[in-house]
N, C-alpha and C positions, 0 to 999 in steps of 0.2 A: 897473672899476666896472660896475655893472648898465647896460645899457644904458636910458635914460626915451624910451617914446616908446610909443603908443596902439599896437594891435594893427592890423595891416594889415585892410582889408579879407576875411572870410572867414576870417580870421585866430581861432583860438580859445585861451582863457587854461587852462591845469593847471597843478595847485598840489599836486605828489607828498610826503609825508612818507617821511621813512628812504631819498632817494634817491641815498645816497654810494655804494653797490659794490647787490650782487648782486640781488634783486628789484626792490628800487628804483629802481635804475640802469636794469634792462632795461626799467622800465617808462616812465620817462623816454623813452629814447632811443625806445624803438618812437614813443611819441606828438610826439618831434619828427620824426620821418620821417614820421608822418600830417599834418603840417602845424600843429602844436598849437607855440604859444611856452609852453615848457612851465618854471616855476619846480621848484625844488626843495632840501629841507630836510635839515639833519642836523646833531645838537647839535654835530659839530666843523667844520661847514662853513666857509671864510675869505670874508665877505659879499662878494658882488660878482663870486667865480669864474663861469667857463662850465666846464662839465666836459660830454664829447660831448653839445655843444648848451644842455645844460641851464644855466639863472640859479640855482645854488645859494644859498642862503640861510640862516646858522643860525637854529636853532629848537629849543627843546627841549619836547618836546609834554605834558610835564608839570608846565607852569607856563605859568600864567594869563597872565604879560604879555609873554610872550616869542613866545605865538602870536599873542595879538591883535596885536604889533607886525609879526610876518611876513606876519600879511594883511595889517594894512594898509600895508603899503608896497609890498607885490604891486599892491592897488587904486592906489593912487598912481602907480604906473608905467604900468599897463593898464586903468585905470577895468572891469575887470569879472574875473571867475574864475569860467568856466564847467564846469570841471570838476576837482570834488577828489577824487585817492586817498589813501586812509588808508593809509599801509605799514608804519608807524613801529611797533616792536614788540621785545619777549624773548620768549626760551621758558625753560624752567624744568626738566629735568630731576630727580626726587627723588621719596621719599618722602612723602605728602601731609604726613604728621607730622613732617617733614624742616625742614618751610619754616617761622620763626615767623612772626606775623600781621602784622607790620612787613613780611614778604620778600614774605608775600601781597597786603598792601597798594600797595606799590611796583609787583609786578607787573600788579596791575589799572590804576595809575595811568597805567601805558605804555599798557598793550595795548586798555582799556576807556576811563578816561576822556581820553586823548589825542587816543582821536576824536573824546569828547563835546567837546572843547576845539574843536577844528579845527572842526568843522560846525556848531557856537553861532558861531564866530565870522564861518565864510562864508557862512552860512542868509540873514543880513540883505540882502547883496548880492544873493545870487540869488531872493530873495523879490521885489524888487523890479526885478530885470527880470521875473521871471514865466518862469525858466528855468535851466536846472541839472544837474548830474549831480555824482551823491558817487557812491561806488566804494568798498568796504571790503574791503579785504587779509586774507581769515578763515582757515579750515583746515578738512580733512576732519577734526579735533578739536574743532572747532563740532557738530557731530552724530555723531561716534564716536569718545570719552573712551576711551585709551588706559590703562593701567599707570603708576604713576611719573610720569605729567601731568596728575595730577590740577589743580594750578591751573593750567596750563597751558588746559587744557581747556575749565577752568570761566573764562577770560577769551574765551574761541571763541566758546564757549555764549553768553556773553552780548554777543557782537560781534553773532553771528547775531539773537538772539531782537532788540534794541535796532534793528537794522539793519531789518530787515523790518516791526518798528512803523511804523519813519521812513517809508520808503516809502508805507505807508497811508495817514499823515498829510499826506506832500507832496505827493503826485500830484494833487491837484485844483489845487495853485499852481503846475502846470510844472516840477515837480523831480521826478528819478527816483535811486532808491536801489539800488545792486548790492551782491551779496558774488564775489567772486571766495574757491574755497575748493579751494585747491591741495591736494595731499600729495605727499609727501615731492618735496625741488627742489635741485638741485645747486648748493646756498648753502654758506655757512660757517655757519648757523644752529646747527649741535650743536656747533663750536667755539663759538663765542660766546655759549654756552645759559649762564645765570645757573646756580648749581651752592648746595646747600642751606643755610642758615645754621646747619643745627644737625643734621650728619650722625650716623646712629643705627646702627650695626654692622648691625644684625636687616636691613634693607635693601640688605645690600653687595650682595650677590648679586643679587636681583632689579633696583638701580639701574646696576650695571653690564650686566647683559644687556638694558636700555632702552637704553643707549648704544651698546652695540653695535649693537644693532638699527636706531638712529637711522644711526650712520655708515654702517650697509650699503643703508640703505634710501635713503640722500642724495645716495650714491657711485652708484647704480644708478637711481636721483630723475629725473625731465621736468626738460631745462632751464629756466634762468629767463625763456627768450623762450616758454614757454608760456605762460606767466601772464600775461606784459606784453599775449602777445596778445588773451587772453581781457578784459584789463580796458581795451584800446583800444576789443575790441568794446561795452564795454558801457559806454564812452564816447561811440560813435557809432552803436549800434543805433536804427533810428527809433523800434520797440517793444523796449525793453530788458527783459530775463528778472531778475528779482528775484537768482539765482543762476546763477554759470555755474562750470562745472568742469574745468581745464585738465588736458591730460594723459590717458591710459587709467584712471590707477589711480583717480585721486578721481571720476572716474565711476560705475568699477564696485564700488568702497566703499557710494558712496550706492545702488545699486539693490540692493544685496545686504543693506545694512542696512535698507531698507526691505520687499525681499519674502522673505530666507533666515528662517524660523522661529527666534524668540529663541532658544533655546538651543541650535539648532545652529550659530548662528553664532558665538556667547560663545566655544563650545567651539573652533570654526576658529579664531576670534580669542585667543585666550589661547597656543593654540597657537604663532601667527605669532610672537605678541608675547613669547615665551619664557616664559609666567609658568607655571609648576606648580603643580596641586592639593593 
């Protein structure tokens, strides 16, 4: 069973979603080696486990009473959680036309309102010490909408845009808001990618060369200790950067999509991304 007992002095609380195997995990583990008693969630977690270091907890972040119940029993064991990552998530491989609005909805309900769940429910606590940090687990797909991810994308998008409101809002009550917005990470992520519910022949071609492109891009991907690293940083920066970006590539994605000329870059990019004219 979970071990009950207040956090040591200097002692700090994290409360990781999706932290069973590959990003999650690294992210866990980096922050118990910074010193963090660090919880963590996964809808098939057995309550009570340690997995390296981690208090594993089930939680499935797309239901109302299953997160308010993971916080509060986080609080009840450690009277405080001062720092929550958002990790919990699918991708979506397909056709935009591919997905009905059912598959669309389900995949917002993970990726979008799992956070809105998670940080409604730990806002109260850290509103009330007057201190805090959220962390949300985005993608260089938050500001450069691939082929074939189209909702994929469009749940980035609005991790991001959502994400940086918050920020605005909390900084004057002692809470700070990150994205951590990786590309491509040597996960199982394109194994485990939701696959369309209503595949359309006209797409074979171009949904298979996204895959391909995913596996070669995953296979050749920053490990998952870059990420863990970047979202420790931005657990323990004294001024924390709204975005950080782990790795070479989601670096140099964001400065190229910012200053390369739209339509020389469309064209670079369409390229990488196999799609033809």
């Amino acid at each position: 069973m979970t071990e009950t007992r207040l956090p040591a002095a200097g002692e700090s609380v994290a409360l990781v979603t999706g932290a069973a195997s590959g990003i999650g995990l690294a992210i866990g583990v980096a922050l118990v080696r910074k010193g963090f008693r660090v919880f963590g969630t996964s809808r098939q977690a057995s309550p009570g486990t340690v997995h390296e270091g981690i208090h594993m907890l089930r939680c499935d972040v797309t239901d109302d009473t299953s997160v308010t119940q993971t916080v509060a029993e986080v609080l009840k064991l450690t009277g405080r959680i001062d720092v929550l990552v958002n990790n919990a998530g699918r991708s979506l491989i397909g056709g935009a036309e591919e997905s009905s609005l059912k598959q669309a909805q389900d995949l917002f309900d993970i990726n979008v309102f799992g956070i809105v769940r998670t940080i409604n429910a730990v806002l109260p606590t850290m509103r009330a010490r007057g201190r805090g940090r959220i962390v949300n687990v985005s993608s260089v797909a938050g500001f450069l909408p691939g082929p074939y991810t189209a909702l994929y994308g469009a749940t980035k998008h609005a991790v991001e845009g959502y994400s940086e409101s918050l920020d605005h809002e909390l900084r004057g009550l002692g809470i700070r808001v990150s994205l951590v917005a990786p590309a491509f990470t040597r996960t199982a992520l394109e194994n485990n990618a939701d696959k369309p519910d209503r595949v359309l022949s006209v797409y074979d071609k171009g949904r298979q060369a996204m895959i391909s492109t995913w596996r070669n891009g995953i296979a050749a991907g920053d490990p998952v200790e870059a990420v863990a690293d970047k979202v420790v940083l931005a657990a323990t920066d004294t001024q924390p950067n709204i975005r950080y970006m782990p790795g070479k590539t989601a670096g140099r994605l964001r400065l190229m999509r910012r200053y390369v000329p739209e339509k020389a870059f469309e064209k670079s990019f369409r390229k990488q991304m196999g799609v033809a004219d």
